[in-house]
N, C-alpha and C positions, 0 to 999 in steps of 0.2 A: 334504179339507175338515175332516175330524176333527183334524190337527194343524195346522189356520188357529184353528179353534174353541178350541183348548184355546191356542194361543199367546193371542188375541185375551183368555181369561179371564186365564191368566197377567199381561200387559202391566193389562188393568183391576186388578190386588188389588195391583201395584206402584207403579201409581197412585195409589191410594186409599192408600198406608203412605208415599209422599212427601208429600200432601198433610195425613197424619196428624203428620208429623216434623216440616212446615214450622207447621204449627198449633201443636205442642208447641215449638218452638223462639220463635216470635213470643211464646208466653203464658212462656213461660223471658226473652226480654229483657224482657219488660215487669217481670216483678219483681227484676230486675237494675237494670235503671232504677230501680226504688220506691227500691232497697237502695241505688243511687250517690245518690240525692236525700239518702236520709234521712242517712246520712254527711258529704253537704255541709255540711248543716245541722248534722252534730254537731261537723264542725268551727268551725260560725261559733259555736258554745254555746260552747265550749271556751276559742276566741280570745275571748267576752265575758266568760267566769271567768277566765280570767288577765285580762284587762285589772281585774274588781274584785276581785280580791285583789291589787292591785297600788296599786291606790286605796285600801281599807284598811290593808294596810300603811302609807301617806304618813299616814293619817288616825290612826291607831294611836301612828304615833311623834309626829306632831303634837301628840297629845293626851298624850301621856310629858312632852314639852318645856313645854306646857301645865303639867300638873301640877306638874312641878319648879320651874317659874316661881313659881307658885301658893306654894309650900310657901316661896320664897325671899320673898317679898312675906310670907308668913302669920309668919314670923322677926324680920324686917326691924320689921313692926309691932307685936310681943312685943317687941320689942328699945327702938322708940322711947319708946312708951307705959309702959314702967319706969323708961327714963328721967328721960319728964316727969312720972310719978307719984310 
């Protein structure tokens, strides 16, 4: 009876350290999960800065093209205006 009793405690504290593991393992995926979530999401940040530095670039040289225009027109009418003056 004395080694039913002590197997019977043994089998209980190995229970009670599986159910400790399964506990600790369950709160281990859950911030496993937080950490694949918040990653998703740094990859969609990522993908939306390259998409706008991609946009400024276009916008950037747009505005180079812009300006040189500018400066050729700002010539163009130093050039006329001497003439008819």
């Amino acid at each position: 009876m004395k080694n039913e009793d002590r197997l019977i405690e043994v089998m209980a504290e190995l229970l009670a350290e599986v159910h400790q593991m399964r506990t600790d393992t369950k709160e281990q995926l859950g911030t496993l999960n937080n950490r694949v979530d918040r990653l998703g999401k740094l990859d969609k940040l990522e993908k939306n800065v390259n998409k706008t530095n991609v946009q400024l670039a276009e916008n950037t040289r747009a505005l180079m093209k812009f300006a040189d225009f500018n400066d050729r027109i700002v010539r163009l009418e130093n050039t006329v205006f001497k003439k008819a003056g």
